[in-house]
C-alpha positions as CSV (number, residue, x, y, z in Angstrom):
1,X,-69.9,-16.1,80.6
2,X,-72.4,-14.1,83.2
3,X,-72.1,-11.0,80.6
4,X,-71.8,-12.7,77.4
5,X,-74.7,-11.3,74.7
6,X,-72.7,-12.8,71.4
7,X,-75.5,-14.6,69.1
8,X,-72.2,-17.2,68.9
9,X,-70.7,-17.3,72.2
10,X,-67.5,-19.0,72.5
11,X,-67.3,-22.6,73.2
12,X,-64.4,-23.8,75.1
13,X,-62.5,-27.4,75.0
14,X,-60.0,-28.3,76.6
15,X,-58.1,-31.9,75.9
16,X,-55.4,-31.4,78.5
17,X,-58.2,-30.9,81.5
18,X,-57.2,-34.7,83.2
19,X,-53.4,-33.8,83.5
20,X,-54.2,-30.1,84.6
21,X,-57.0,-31.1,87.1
22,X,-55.0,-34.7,88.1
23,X,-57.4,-36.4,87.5
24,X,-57.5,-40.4,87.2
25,X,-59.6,-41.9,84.5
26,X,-60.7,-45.5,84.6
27,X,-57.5,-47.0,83.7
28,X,-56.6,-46.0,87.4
29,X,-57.3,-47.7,90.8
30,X,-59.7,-45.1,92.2
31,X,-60.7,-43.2,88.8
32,X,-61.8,-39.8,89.2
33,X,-64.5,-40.9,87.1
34,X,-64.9,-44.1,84.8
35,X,-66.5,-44.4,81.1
36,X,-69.7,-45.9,81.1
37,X,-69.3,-49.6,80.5
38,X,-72.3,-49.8,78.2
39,X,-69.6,-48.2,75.4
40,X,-67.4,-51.4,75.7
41,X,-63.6,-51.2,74.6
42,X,-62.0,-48.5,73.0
43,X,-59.9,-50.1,70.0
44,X,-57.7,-47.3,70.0
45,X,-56.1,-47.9,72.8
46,X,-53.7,-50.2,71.5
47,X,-51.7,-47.5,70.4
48,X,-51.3,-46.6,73.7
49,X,-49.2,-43.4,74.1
50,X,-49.2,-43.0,69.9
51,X,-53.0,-42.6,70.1
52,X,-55.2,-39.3,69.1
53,X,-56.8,-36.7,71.0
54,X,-59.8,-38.3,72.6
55,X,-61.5,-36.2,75.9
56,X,-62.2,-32.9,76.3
57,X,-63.9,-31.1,79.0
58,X,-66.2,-28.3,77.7
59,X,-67.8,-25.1,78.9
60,X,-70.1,-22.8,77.3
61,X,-73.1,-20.3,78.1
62,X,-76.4,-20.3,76.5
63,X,-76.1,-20.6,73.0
64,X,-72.8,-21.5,72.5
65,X,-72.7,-25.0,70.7
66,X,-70.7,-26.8,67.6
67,X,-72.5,-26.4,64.1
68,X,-72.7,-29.6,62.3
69,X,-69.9,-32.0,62.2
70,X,-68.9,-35.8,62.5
71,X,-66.3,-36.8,64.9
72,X,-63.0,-37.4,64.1
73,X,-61.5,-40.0,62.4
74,X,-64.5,-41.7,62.4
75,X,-64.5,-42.4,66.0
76,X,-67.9,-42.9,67.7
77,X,-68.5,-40.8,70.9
78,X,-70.0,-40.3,74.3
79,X,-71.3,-37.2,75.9
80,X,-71.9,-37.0,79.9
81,X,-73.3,-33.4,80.7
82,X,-72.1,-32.3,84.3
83,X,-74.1,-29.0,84.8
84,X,-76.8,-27.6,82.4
85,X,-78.6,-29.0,79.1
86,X,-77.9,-29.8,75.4
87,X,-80.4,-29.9,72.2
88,X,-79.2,-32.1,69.9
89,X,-80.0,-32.8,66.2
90,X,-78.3,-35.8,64.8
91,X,-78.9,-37.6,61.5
92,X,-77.1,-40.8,60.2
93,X,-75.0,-41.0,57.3
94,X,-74.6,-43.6,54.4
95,X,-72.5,-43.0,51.3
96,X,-75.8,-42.1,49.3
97,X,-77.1,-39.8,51.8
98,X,-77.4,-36.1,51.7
99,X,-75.9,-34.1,54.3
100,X,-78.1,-32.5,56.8
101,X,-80.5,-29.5,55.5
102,X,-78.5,-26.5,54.8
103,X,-74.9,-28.3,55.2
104,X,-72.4,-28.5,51.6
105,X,-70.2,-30.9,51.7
106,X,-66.8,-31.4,49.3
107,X,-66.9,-34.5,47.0
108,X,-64.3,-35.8,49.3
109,X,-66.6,-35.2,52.5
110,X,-62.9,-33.2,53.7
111,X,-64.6,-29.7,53.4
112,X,-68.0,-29.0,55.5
113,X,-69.6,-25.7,54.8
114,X,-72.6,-24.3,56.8
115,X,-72.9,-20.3,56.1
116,X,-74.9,-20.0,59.0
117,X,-74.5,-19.5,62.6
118,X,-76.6,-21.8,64.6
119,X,-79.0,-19.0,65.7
120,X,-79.5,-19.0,61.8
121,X,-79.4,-22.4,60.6
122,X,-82.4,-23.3,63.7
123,X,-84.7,-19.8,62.0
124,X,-84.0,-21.2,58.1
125,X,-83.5,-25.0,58.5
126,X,-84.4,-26.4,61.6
127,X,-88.0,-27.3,60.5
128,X,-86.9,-28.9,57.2
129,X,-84.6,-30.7,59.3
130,X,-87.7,-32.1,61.8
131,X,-89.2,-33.5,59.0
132,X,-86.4,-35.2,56.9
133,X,-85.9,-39.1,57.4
134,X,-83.5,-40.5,60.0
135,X,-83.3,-37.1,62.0
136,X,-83.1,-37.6,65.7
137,X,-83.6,-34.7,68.0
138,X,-83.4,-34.2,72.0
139,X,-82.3,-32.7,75.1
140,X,-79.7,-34.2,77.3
141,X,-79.7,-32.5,80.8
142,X,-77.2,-33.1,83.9
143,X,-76.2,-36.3,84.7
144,X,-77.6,-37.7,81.2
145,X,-75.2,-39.3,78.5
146,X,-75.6,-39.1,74.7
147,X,-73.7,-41.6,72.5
148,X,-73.1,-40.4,68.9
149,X,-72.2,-43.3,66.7
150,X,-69.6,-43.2,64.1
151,X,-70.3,-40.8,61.1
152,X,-73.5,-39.2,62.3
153,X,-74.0,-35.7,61.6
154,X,-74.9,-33.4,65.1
155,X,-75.1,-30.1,65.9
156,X,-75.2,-29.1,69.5
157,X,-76.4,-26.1,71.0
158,X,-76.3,-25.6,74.8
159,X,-79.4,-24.3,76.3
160,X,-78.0,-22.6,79.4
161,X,-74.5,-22.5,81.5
162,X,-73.5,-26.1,80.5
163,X,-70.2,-28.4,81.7
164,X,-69.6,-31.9,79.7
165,X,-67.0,-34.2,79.5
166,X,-67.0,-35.9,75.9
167,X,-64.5,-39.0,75.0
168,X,-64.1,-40.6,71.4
169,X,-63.8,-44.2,70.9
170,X,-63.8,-46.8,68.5
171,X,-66.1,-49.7,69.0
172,X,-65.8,-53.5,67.4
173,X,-68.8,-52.7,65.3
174,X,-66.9,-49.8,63.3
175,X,-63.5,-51.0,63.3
176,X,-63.9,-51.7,59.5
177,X,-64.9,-47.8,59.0
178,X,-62.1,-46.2,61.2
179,X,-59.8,-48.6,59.2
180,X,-61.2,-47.2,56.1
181,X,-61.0,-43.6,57.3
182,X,-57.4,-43.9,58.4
183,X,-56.1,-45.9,55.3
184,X,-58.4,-43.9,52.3
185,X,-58.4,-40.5,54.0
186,X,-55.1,-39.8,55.4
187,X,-55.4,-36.1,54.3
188,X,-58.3,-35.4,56.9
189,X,-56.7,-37.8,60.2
190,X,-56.2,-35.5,63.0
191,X,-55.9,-35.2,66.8
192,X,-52.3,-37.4,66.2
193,X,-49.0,-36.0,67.7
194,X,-46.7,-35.1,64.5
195,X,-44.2,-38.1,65.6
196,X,-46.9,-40.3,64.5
197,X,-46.1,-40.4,60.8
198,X,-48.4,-43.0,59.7
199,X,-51.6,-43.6,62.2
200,X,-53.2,-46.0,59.5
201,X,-49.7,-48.7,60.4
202,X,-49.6,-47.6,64.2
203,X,-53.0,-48.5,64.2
204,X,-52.8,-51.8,62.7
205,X,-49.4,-52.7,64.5
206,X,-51.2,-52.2,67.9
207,X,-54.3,-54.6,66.8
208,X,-52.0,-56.7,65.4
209,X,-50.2,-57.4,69.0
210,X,-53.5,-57.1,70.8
211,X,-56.6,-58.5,68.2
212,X,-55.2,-60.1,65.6
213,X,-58.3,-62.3,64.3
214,X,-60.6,-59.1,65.3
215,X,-58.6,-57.2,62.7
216,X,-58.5,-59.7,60.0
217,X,-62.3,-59.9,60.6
218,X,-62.4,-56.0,60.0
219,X,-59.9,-56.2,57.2
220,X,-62.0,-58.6,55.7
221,X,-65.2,-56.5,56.2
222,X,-63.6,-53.2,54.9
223,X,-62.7,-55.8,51.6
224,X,-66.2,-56.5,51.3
225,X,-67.5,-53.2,51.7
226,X,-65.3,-52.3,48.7
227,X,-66.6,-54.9,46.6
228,X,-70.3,-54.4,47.0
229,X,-69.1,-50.6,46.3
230,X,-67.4,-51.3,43.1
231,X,-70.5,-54.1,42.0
232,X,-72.8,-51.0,42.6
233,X,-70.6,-49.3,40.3
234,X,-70.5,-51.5,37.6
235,X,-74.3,-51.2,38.1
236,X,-75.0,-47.9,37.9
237,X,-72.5,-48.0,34.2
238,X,-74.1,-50.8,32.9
239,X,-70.5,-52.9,33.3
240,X,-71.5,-56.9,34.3
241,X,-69.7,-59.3,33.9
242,X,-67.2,-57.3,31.4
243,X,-69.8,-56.4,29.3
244,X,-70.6,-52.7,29.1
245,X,-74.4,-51.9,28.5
246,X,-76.5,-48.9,28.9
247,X,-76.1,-46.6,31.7
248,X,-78.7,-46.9,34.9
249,X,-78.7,-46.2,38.6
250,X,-79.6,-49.0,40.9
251,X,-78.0,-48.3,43.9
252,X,-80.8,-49.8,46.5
253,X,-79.8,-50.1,49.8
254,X,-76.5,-49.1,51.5
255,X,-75.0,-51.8,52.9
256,X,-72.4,-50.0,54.8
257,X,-75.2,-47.7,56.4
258,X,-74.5,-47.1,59.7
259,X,-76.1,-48.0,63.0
260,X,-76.6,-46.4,66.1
C-alpha cells in the first residue's frame, strides 16, 4: 500500500474479519464494538445463522474505491471510517430514474456497466454528475459514519490510507423493497450460503416467527406498490377501466421513490 502507484489500486474486503480478529459484535456482552442505534433493527436477522453476508472490514490506499453500485439485495447500509477519509457521490433511485451520469444499466437493473475507472469517470462525468437532481456528495473522515439507504447509487473513492467497517441491514421502512428484491429478482440475491435454497421463504419464515403483523404490513405494501405500478401502466397504454384508448405517458410521481 506505501508503494502502490496503480490509477486503480486494489481495494480489499474482508467479511470473515470478526471470526479471524475474535471479535464480539453487539449481540455480545462486552462488544468489541456495537452498531450505531440510530440504524434501529436489522430485519434480517431473523434468519439467524441462514442470513447473508453483511460486514466487511475494508482497506485501501489513496484512490482505491468501489465504482458505482447499490448494495445487495436491497439492503440499506452503514459506513464507520476507522482511519483516513472517503468522497462519496450518492444519488437516489426510483423506477423512472436514470442511472447516474455515465452508468448503463440492463433492462432488468442485473447488469451495471461503467467503462471507466474512477480516475476517469471523476475527469468525464463528475461535473455532470454535480449538477444533476438528487446528487448528494461529501467527505466522511475518521470516526464519521455514512448511512446509504436502500437502492441508492454510490461510488466511493478513498482519499488517502483508509480503514472502515461497513454492515448491511434491512430497516422497517424498506422491508416491502427487500421483499420485492428477494421474491422478483431471485437471479441477482447473493451473499447467501448455497444451503440456502430459497432466501425469499427463509426470509419470510423467520418474520413470520418473529413479526408477523410487520410482515403482513410489508406484504401488503409491496401489493400496493404493484397496483399503482400496473394503474401507471394501463395509463401510459391508454387501458382504463377495460377500455383501450390512445397511447400516452403520465407517469407523475413515483410513489415507491425512496427516502433517505
Amino acid at each position: 500500500m506505501a508503494s502502490n502507484t496503480d490509477e486503480s489500486p486494489l481495494y480489499l474486503f474482508d467479511r470473515s474479519f470478526a471470526s479471524k480478529m475474535s471479535l464480539s459484535t453487539s449481540k455480545d456482552a462486552n462488544p468489541s464494538y456495537s452498531i450505531p442505534s440510530c440504524f434501529g433493527e436489522d430485519l434480517f436477522a431473523v434468519l439467524d445463522d441462514k442470513r447473508p453476508d453483511d460486514k466487511w472490514l475494508i482497506i485501501g490506499p489513496a484512490r482505491s474505491g468501489s465504482t458505482y453500485h447499490k448494495d445487495p439485495n436491497a439492503t440499506s447500509a452503514w459506513n464507520a471510517v476507522l482511519r483516513g477519509s472517503k468522497y462519496w457521490i450518492m444519488f437516489p433511485s426510483s423506477p423512472s430514474s436514470p442511472p447516474p451520469p455515465g452508468v448503463y444499466v440492463s433492462a432488468d437493473q442485473g447488469e451495471v456497466t461503467s467503462p471507466l475507472s474512477i480516475a476517469e469517470w471523476l475527469l468525464g462525468f463528475h461535473a455532470e454528475a454535480r449538477r444533476t437532481p438528487g446528487c448528494v456528495e461529501g467527505v466522511c473522515n475518521e470516526g464519521e459514519v455514512l448511512h446509504v439507504p436502500s437502492g441508492w447509487w454510490h461510488l466511493v473513492v478513498n482519499l488517502e490510507e483508509s480503514i472502515a467497517i461497513t454492515q448491511n441491514f434491512v430497516p422497517r421502512v424498506h422491508l416491502s423493497g427487500v421483499l420485492e428484491f428477494l421474491r422478483d429478482r431471485r437471479d441477482q440475491v447473493s451473499g447467501f450460503r448455497k444451503e440456502v435454497l430459497d432466501p425469499y421463504e427463509a426470509f419470510l419464515e423467520g418474520m413470520r416467527r418473529e413479526y408477523p403483523e410487520l410482515l403482513e404490513l410489508g406484504l401488503e405494501e409491496l401489493e400496493r406498490k404493484m397496483d399503482g405500478r400496473k394503474r401507471k401502466w394501463d395509463v401510459a397504454v391508454g387501458k382504463e377501466d377495460g377500455e383501450v384508448g390512445g397511447f400516452s405517458f403520465g407517469f407523475g410521481d413515483d410513489s415507491d421513490e425512496e427516502v433517505p
